[in-house]
Structure formats: structure tokens, C-alpha cells
C-alpha positions in Angstrom: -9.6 64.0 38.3 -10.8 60.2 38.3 -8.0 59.1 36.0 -5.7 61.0 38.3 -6.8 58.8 41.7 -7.7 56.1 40.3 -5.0 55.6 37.5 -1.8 57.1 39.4 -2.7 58.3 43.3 -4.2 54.3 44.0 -1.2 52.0 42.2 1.6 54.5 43.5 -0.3 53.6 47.3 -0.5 50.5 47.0 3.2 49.9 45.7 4.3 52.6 48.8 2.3 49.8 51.0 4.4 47.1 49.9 7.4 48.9 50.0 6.9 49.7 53.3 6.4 46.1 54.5 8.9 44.8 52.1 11.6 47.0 53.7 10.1 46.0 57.1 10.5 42.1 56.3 14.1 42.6 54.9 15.3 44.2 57.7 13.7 42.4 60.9 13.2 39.2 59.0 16.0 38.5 56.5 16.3 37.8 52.9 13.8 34.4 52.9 11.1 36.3 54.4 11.3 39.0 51.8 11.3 36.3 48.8 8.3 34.7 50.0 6.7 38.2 50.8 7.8 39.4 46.9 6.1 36.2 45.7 2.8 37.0 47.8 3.3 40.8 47.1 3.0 39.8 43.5 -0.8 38.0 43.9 -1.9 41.2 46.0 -0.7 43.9 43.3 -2.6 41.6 40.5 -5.7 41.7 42.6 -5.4 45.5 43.5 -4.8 46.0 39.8 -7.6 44.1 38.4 -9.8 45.9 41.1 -8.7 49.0 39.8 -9.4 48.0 36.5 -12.8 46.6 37.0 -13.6 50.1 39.9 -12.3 52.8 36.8 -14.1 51.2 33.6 -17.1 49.4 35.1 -18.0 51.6 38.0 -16.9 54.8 36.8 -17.3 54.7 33.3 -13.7 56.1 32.4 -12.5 55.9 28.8 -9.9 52.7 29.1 -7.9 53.8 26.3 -6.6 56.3 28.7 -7.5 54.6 31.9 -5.9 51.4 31.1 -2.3 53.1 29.8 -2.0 55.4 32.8 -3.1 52.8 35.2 -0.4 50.4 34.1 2.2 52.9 33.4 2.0 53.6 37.1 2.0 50.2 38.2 5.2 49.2 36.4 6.8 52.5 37.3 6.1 51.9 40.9 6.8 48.3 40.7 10.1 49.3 39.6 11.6 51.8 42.1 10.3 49.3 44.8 12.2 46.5 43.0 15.2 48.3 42.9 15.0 49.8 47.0 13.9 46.5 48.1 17.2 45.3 46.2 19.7 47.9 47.8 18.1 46.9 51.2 18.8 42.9 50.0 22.4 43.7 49.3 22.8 44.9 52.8 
């Protein structure tokens, strides 16, 4: 159940978050705004996933040669459908 919230519920969040606020800035504050957001966006989601990281191995003790792979997995998955939406809403 751990790997399940901690390796695919928590980085699929925390993209949806972004996501959110990218579409947000695209729309009400134009395409600059939602550069500069994508390059702060990038800092956050390296923080939230080394947090992860450090909150699955150290804290709960999971195995991180499953951890690790599922966590990431997520995280690019994620981080690619938000790439891709945030780009349809660019071209708009």
C-alpha cells in the first residue's frame, strides 16, 4: 500500500498541482508567465521528488529497487501528459 501512495498517488498530485496552476498562468497570464512558471515548476518537482525519495526509503523503510522505479516512472509519466496539456493550451 506504501509504494502505491508514496510511489504513484504523491508524484501524480503533485504533477495535477502544477498542472492546475500551469493552465491557470497560461490562460490569465500569457505565454512568459508560464515559461518562467515551467522553469520554477522544475525546482519544486526536484524537491517534491527527492522528498519522496528520502520520506519512502529512509522513513519508511521501502525496498528502493521497487520504490525508486515506480516512483520515477510516475514522475516522468506525469511530467509528460502535463507537458503535452500545458503545450495545447500554449498553442492557443
Amino acid at each position: 500500500m506504501e509504494f502505491f501512495l508514496l510511489g504513484v498517488l504523491c508524484p501524480a498530485l503533485l504533477n495535477l498541482f502544477h498542472l492546475v496552476v500551469g493552465i491557470y498562468i497560461v490562460i490569465y497570464q500569457g505565454n512568459v508567465y508560464s515559461i518562467g512558471f515551467s522553469a520554477m515548476s522544475f525546482f519544486t518537482k526536484t524537491i517534491g521528488l527527492l522528498f519522496l525519495t528520502w520520506f519512502g526509503v529512509d522513513y519508511f523503510e521501502l525496498n528502493f529497487k521497487i520504490y525508486i522505479p515506480i516512483l520515477t516512472f510516475t514522475w516522468f509519466l506525469t511530467h509528460m501528459v502535463e507537458a503535452f496539456v500545458i503545450q495545447g493550451y500554449l498553442k492557443k
